[in-house]
VEXDREN-2710 file (C-alpha; in Angstrom, 1 decimal):
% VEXDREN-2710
k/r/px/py/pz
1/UNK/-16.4/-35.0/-62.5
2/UNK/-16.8/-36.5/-58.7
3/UNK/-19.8/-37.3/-58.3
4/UNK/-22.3/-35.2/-55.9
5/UNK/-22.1/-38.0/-53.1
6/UNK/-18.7/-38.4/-53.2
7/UNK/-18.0/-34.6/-52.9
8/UNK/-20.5/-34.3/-50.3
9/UNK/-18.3/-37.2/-48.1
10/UNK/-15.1/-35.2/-48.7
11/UNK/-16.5/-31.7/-48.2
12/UNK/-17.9/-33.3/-44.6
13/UNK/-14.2/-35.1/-44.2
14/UNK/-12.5/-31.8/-44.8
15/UNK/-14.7/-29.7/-41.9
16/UNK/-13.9/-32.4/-39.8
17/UNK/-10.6/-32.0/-40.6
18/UNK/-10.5/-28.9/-40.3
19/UNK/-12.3/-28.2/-37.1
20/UNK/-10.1/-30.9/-35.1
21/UNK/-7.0/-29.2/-36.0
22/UNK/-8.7/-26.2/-34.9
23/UNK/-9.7/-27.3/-31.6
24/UNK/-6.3/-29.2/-31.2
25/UNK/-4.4/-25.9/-32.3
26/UNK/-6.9/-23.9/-29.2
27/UNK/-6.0/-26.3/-26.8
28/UNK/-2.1/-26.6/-27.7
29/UNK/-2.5/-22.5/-27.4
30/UNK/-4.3/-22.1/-24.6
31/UNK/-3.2/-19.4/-22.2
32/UNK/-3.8/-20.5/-18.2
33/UNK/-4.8/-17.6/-15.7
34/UNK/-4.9/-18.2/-12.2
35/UNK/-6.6/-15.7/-10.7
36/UNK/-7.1/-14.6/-7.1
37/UNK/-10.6/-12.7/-6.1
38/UNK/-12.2/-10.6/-3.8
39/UNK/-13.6/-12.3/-0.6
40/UNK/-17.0/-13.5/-0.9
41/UNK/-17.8/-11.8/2.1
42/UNK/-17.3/-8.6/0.3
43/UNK/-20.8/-9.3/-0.9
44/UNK/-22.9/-8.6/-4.1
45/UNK/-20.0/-6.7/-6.1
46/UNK/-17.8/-10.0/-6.2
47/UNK/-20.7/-12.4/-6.6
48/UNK/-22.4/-10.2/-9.1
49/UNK/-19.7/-8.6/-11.2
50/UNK/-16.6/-10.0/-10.2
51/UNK/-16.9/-13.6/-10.7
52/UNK/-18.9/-13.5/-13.9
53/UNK/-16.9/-11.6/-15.8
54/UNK/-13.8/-13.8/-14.6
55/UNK/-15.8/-16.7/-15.9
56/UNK/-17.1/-15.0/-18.8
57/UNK/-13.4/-13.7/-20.0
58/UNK/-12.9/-16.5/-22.7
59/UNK/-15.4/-15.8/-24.8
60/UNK/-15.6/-12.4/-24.2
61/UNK/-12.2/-11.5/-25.1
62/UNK/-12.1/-14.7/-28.1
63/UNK/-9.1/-15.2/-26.7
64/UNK/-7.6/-19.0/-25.5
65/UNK/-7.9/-18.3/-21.9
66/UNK/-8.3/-20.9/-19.3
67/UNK/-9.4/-19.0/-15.9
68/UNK/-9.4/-20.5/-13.1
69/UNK/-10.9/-18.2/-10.5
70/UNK/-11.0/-18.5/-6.7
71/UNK/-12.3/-16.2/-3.7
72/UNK/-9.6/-14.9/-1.7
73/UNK/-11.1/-16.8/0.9
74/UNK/-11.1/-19.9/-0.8
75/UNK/-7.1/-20.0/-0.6
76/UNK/-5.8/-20.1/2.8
77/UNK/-3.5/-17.3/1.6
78/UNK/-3.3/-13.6/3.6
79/UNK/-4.3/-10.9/1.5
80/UNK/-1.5/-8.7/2.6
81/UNK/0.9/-10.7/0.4
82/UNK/-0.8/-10.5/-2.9
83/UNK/1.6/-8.3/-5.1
84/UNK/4.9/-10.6/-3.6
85/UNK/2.7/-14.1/-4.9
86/UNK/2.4/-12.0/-8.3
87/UNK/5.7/-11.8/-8.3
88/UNK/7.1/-14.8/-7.3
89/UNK/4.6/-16.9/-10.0
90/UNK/1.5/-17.8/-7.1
91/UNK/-0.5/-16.4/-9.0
92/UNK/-1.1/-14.8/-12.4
93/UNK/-4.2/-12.1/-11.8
94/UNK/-5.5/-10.5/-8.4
95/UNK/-8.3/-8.5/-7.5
96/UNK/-6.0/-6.3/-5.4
97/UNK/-6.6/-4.9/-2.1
98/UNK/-4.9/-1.7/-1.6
99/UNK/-5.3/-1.0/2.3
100/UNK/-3.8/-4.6/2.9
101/UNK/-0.5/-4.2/0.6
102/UNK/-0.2/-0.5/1.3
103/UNK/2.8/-2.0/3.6
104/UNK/4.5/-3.3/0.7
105/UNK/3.6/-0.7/-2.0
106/UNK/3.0/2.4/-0.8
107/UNK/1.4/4.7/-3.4
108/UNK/-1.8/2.1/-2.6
109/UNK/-2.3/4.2/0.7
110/UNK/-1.4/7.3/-1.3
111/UNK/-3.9/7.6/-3.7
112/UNK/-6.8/7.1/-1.4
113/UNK/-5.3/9.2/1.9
114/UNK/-7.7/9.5/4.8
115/UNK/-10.6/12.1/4.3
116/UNK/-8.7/13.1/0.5
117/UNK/-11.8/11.2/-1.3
118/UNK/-15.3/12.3/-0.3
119/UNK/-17.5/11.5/-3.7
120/UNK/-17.3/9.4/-6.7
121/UNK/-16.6/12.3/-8.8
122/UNK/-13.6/13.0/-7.2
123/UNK/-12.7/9.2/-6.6
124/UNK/-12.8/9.2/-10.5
125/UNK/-10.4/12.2/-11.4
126/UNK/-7.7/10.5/-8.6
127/UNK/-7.5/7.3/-10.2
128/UNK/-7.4/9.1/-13.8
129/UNK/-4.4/11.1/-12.5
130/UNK/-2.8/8.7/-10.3
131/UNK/-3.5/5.0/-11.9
132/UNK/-0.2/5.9/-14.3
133/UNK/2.1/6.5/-10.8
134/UNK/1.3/3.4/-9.4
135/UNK/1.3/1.3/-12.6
136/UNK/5.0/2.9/-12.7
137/UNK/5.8/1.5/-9.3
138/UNK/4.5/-1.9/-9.2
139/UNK/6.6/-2.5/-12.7
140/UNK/9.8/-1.7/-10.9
141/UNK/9.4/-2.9/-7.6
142/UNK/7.1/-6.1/-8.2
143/UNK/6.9/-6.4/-12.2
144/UNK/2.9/-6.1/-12.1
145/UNK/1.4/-4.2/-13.9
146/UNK/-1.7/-2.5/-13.1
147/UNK/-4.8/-3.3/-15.1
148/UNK/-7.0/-0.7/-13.7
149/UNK/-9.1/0.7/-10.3
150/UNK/-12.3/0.4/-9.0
151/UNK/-14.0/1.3/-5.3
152/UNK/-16.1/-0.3/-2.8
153/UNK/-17.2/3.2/-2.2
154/UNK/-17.2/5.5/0.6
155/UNK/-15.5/3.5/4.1
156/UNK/-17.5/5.0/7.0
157/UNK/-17.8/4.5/10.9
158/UNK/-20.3/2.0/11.9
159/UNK/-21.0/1.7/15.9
160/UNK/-22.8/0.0/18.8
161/UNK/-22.1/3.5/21.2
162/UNK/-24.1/6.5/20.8
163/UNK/-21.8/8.3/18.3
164/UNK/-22.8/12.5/17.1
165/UNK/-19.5/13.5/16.0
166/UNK/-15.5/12.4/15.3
167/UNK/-15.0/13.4/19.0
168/UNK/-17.5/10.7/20.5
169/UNK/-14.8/8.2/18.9
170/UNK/-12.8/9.4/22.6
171/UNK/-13.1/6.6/24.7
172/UNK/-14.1/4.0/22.3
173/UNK/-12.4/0.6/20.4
174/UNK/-12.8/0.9/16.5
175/UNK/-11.5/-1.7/14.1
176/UNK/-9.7/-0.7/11.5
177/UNK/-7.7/-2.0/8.2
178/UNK/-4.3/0.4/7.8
179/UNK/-2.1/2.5/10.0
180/UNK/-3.7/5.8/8.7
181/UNK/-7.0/5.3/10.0
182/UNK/-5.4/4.1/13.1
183/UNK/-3.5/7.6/13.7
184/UNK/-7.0/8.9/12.3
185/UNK/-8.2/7.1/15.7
186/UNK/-5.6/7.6/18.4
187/UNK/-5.9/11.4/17.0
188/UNK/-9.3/11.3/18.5
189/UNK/-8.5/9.7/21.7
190/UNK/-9.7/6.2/20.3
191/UNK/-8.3/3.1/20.4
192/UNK/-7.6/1.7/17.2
193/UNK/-7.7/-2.4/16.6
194/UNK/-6.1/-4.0/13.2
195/UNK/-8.7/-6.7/12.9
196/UNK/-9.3/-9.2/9.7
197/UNK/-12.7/-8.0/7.8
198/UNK/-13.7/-11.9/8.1
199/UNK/-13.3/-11.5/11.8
200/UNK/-14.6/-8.0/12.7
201/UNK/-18.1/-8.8/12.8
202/UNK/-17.6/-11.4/15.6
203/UNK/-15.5/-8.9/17.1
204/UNK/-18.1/-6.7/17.1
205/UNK/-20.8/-9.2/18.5
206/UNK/-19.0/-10.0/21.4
207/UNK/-17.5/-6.3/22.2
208/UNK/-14.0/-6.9/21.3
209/UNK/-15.2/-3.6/19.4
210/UNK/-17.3/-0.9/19.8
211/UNK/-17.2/0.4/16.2
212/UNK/-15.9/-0.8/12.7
213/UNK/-14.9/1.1/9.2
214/UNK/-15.8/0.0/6.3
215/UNK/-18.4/0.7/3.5
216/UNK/-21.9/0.5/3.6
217/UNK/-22.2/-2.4/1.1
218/UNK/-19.5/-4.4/3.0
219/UNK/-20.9/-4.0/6.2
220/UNK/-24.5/-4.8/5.4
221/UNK/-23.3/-8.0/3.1
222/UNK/-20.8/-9.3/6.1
223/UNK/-23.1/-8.7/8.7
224/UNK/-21.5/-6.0/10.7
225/UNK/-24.7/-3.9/10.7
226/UNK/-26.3/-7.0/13.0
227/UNK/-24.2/-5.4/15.9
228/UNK/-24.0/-2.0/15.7
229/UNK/-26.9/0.7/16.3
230/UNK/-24.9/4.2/14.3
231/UNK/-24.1/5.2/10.5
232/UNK/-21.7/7.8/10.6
233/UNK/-21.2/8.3/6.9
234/UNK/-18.1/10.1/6.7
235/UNK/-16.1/9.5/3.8
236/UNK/-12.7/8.7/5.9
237/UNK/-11.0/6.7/2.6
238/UNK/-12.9/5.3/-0.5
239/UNK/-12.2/1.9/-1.0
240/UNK/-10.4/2.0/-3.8
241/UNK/-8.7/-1.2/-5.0
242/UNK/-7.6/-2.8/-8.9
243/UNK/-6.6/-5.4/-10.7
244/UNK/-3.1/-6.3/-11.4
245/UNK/-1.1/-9.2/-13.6
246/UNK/2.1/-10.2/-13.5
247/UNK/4.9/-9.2/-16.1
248/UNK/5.2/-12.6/-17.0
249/UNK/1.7/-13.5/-17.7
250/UNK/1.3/-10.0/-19.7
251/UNK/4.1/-10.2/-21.8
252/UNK/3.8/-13.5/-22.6
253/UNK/0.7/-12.4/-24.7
254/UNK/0.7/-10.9/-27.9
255/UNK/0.3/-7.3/-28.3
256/UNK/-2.9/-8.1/-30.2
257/UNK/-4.2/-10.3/-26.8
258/UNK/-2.8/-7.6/-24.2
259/UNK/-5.4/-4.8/-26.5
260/UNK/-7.9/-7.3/-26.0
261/UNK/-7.6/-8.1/-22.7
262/UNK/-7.1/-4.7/-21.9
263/UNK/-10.2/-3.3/-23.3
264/UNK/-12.4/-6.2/-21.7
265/UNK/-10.8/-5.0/-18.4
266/UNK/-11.8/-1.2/-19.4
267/UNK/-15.2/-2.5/-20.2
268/UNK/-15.9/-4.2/-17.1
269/UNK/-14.0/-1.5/-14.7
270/UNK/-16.4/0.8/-15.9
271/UNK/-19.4/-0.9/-15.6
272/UNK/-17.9/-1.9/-11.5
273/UNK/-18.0/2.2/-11.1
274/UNK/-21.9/2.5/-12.1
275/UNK/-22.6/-0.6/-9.8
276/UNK/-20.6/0.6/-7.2
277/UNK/-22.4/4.0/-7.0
278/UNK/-25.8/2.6/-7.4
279/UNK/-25.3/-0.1/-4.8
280/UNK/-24.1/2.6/-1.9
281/UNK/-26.3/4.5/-2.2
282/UNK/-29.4/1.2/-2.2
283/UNK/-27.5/-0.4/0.5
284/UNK/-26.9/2.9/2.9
285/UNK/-31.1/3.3/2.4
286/UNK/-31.2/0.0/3.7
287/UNK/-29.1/-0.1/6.6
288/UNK/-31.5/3.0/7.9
289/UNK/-35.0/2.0/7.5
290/UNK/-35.1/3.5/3.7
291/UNK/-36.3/1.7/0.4
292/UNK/-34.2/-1.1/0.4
293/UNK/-33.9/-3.5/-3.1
294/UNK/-30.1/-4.9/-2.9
295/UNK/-29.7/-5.4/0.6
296/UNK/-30.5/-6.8/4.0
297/UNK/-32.9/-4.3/5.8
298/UNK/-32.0/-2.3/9.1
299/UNK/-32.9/0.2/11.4
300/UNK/-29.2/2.2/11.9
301/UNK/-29.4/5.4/13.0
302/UNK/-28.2/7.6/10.2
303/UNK/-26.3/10.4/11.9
304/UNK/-25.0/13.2/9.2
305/UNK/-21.5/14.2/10.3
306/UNK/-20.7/18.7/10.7
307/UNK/-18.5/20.8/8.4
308/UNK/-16.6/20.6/11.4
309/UNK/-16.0/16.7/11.4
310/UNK/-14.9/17.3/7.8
311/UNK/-12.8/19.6/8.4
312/UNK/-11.1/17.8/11.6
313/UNK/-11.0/14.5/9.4
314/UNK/-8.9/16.3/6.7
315/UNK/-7.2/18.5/9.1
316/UNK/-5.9/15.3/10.9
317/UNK/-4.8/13.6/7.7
318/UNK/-2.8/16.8/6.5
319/UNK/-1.1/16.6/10.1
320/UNK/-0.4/13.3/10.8
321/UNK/-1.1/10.8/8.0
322/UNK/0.3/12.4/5.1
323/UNK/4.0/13.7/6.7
324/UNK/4.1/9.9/7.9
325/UNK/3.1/8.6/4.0
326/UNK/5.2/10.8/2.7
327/UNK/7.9/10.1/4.7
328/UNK/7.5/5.9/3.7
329/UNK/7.2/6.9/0.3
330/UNK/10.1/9.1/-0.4
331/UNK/12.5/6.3/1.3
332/UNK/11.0/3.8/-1.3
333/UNK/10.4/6.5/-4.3
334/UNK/12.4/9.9/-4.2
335/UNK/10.2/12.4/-5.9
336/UNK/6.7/10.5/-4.3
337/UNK/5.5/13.2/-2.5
338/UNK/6.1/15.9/-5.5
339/UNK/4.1/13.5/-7.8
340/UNK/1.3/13.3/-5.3
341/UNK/1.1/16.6/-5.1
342/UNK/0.7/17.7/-8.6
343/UNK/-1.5/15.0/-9.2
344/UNK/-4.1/14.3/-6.4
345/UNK/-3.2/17.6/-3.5
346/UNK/-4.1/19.7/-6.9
347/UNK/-8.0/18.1/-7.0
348/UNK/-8.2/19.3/-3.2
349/UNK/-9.6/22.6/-1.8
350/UNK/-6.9/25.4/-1.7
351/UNK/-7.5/25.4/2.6
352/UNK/-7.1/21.7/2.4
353/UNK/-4.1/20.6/0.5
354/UNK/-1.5/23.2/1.8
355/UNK/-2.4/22.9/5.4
356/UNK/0.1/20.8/7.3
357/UNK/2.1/19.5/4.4
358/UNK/5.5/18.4/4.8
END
């Protein structure tokens, strides 16, 4: 019989034992991910949501992950060229931003088409129907696959000029992020400016611009709202964006660790969807003199756009921007423009999603 000492030392040898080769099997298995985030300047969602959960992901998920997570701003590296750095091994994770690699893949511009999107309701049942289609195309054409989609919320018209309807756009510079709003804008007898989001705010402070687009969060967060006197809060996109790994990243994980990480990312996507709602609606309060608990406090006039400057918004898009999306699309992916039909023009008003279709 050992005696109780003795067994005690060994018992204490063996868990230390034990617990080393643990720790040196973890570290031997660790799995790096290099991830790529939203801008800081994008404001509470990426400081508040974002970058916790990307630093929280080991030990949420249990699995051997070593993140490393940077701002896109941190990196010195264009935002337009985040699914070709996927790709090519940059990167393993981004936060992707659709408007900016639309160019490159273009069901990113098709899913949220100007003035298609006006609430978060609808935002909702596009990405259910639609998330599949692009998933489909950023396999074959980047091998990325899509993790899931998110929104900033509803992109609207902020301005220094007097502004009561679409038509006061005539006349006036407004920044913008993607070639539909800026047929959305020469439509109207604007002229449209593709400026950086980091830069537009200095670009309005010095007149380059007379009005920007973007949501109400961004702007307030960024400081756009310090130079401009209007809200025009028509829904012209809805700031949809996602999250997307590379092939080679995602297959080299188990099918065990891809459910895992999978659900942590359905997790957290929904819970972005409940903050984004309840942060546009806070933050367009307090860019008009309302209650204001998330943001900086203003004193924009809140000008409520007409049935009519709906309908000229949509009627625009079913004219101009969709034939030319289409017409990008279908080079790149016969059959786009029949998928988009049965699965977002189908959510749109019967008056709406057969008028000037090609």
């Amino acid at each position: 019989m050992v005696p109780p000492r003795q067994a005690t030392i060994r018992l204490l040898s063996f868990v230390v034992i034990t617990t080393s080769f643990t720790l040196a099997w973890r570290h031997f298995n660790q799995i790096p991910m290099l991830v790529i985030g939203q801008p800081t300047t994008t404001g509470l969602l990426q400081r508040e949501k974002e970058k916790p959960f990307f630093e929280q992901l080991e030990a949420v998920t249990g699995l051997p992950l070593k993140v490393t997570y940077k701002p896109l701003n941190f990196t010195g590296i264009k935002d337009t060229y985040q699914l070709q750095m996927l790709r090519d091994g940059g990167f393993d994770l981004v936060s992707l931003r659709f408007i900016q690699n639309s160019k490159a893949e273009p069901s990113l511009a098709g899913v949220d088409l100007l003035g298609i999107i006006q609430d978060y309701a609808m935002a909702r049942q596009v990405v259910r129907n639609y998330s599949g289609t692009i998933d489909r195309y950023l396999q074959r054409q980047f091998q990325v696959k899509l993790l899931g989609m998110w929104t900033f919320g509803a992109q609207q018209i902020f301005c220094k000029s007097p502004i009561s309807q679409l038509e006061d756009l005539r006349g006036l510079k407004v920044r913008v992020a993607s070639s539909e709003l800026s047929t959305f804008v020469s439509e109207l007898g604007g002229t449209p400016a593709v400026i950086p989001f980091d830069q537009t705010r200095d670009a309005l402070a010095i007149g380059l611009v007379d009005c920007a687009v973007t949501s109400a969060a961004s702007a307030n967060f960024a400081g756009w709202v310090d130079h401009t006197n209007y809200a025009f809060p028509i829904a012209v996109q809805f700031g949809l964006n996602g999250y997307a790994i590379s092939l080679r990243k995602w297959n080299s994980l188990s099918v065990e660790q891809q459910r895992i990480l999978s659900k942590a990312f359905d997790n957290y996507i929904d819970d972005l969807w409940r903050y984004s709602e309840t942060l546009q609606a806070d933050v367009v309060s307090c860019n008009t003199g309302g209650p204001c608990q998330r943001g900086k406090p203003y004193h924009l006039r809140l000008v409520k756009p007409s049935a009519h400057d709906t309908w000229l918004l949509r009627d625009i898009s079913m004219r101009k921007v969709l034939p030319a999306w289409a017409e990008t699309c279908e080079r790149l992916h016969p059959g786009c423009l029949s998928e988009w039909r049965q699965k977002i023009a189908a959510l749109l008003p019967v008056e709406s999603a057969g008028k000037g279709s090609p």
